[in-house]
VMD Tcl script that draws the C-alpha trace (Angstrom):
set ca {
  {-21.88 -14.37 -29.02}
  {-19.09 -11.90 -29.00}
  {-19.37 -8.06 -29.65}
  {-17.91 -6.35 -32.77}
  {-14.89 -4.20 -32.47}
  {-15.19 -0.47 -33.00}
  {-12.05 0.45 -35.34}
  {-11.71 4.23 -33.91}
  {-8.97 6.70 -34.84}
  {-7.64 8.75 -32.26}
  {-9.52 11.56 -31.97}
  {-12.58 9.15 -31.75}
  {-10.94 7.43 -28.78}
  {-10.31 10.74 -27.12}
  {-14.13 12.13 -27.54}
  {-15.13 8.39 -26.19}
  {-12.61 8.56 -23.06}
  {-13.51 12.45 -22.69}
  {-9.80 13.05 -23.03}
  {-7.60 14.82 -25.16}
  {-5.78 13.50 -27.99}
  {-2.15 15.02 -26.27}
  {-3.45 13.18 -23.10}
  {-3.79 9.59 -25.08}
  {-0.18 10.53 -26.61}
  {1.27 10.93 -23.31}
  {-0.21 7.97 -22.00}
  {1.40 6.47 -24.93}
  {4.92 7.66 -24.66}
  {4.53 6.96 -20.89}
  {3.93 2.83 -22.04}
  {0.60 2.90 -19.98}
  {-1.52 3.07 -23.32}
  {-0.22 0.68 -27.01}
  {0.09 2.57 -29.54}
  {-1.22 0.46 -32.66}
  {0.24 -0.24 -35.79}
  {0.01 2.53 -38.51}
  {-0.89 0.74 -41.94}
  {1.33 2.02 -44.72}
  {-0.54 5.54 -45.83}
  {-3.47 5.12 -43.45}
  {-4.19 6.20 -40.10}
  {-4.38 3.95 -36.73}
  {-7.11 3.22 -35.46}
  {-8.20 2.00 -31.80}
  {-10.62 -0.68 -30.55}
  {-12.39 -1.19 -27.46}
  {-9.72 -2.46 -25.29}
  {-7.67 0.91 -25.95}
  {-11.04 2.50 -24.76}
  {-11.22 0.17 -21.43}
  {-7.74 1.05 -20.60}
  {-8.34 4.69 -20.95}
  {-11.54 4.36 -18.56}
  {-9.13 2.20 -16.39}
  {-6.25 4.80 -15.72}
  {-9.11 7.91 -15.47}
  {-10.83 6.08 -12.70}
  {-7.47 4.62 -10.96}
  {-6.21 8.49 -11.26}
  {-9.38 9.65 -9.18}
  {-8.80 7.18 -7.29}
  {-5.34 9.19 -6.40}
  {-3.31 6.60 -8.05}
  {-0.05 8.37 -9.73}
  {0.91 7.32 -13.21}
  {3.31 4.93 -12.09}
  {1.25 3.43 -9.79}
  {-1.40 2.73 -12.21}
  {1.28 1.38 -14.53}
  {2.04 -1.08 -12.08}
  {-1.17 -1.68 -11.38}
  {-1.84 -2.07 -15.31}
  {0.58 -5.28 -15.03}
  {-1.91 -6.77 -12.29}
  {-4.49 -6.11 -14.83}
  {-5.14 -9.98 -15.68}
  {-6.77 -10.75 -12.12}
  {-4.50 -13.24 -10.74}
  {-2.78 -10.97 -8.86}
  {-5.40 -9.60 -6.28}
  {-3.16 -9.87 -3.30}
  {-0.48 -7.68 -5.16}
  {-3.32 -5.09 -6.21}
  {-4.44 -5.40 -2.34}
  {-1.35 -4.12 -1.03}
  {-1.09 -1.40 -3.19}
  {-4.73 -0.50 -2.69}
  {-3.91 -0.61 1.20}
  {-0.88 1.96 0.55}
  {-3.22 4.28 -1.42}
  {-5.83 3.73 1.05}
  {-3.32 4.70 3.77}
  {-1.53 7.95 2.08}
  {-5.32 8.93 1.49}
  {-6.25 8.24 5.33}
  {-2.60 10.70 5.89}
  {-4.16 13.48 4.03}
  {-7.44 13.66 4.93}
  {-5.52 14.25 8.53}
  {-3.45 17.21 7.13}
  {-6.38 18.70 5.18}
  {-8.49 18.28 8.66}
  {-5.19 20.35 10.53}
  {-5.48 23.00 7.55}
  {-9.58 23.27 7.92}
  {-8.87 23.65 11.36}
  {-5.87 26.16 11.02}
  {-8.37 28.35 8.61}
  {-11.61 28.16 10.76}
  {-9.39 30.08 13.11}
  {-7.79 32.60 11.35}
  {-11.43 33.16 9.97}
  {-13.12 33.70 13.49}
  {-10.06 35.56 14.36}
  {-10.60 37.86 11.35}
  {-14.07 38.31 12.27}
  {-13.73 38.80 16.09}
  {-11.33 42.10 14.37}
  {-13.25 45.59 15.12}
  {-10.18 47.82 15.34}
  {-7.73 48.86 12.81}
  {-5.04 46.11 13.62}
  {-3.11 43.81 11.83}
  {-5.29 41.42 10.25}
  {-4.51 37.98 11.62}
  {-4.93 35.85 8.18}
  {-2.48 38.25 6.49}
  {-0.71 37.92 9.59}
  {-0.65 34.58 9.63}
  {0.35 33.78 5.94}
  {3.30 36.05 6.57}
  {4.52 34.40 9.83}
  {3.46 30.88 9.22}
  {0.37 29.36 9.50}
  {1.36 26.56 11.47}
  {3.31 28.86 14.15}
  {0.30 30.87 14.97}
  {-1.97 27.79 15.15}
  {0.11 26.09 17.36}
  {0.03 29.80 19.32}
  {-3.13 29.88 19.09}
  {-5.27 27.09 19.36}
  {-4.06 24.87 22.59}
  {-0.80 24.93 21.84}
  {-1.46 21.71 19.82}
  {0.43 21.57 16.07}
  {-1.53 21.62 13.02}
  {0.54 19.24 10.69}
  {-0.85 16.43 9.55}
}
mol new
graphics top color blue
foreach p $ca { graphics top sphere $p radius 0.5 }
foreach p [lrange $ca 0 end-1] q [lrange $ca 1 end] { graphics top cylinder $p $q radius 0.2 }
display resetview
């Protein structure tokens, strides 16, 4: 038994996505998203799939997919492609893996400015400020064992 089709106009689609109606334009103009036919003095209107693939580009952007990315992967989309989808899945996975690295380097960076700044009792340069002005990276690597920060 098959499920009726909701007949939505735009702004409809957008409260049902939780997006904006400028966002589903984009996503339009961008070829990622159809835009349906506009009956002669009437308004488009939308149906479930436009809805799916909406939920399908929100979750592949959290993901950390990029707009063309998830276009690509949009052409995938039929499931007969899984070893294409895996690869790019793998290169996500991997750029992800890359800065989760960097963002450990920066945590690391900041945890010791921060002590530094607290270990501070006279009226001295303050090494954050110090830091920021000079370049992180060159103090850290001063710093902390000599070891670079950069992910």
């Amino acid at each position: 038994m098959s499920k009726k089709q909701r007949s939505m106009t735009i702004g409809t689609l957008a409260k049902a996505a939780g997006m904006g109606v400028e966002t589903i334009r984009y996503y339009q103009r961008r070829g990622l998203v159809a835009e349906p036919e506009k009956p002669y003095g009437s308004i488009r209107h939308y149906d479930d799939q436009a809805l799916g693939r909406l939920h399908f580009i929100r979750t592949a952007q959290w993901l950390g997919f990029s707009l063309d990315e998830i276009a690509e992967l949009l052409t995938l989309q039929d499931g007969t492609h899984c070893n294409e989808a895996r690869v790019l899945g793998e290169q996500k996975l991997t750029s992800v893996r890359q800065k989760i690295r960097s963002l450990q380097g920066i945590e690391k960076a900041l945890d010791g400015l921060v002590q530094a700044c607290s270990a501070q009792r006279m009226n001295v340069e303050c090494p954050l400020i110090a830091s920021l002005q000079h370049g992180v990276v060159q103090y850290s690597e001063t710093e902390t064992s000599g070891r670079s920060n950069r992910g």
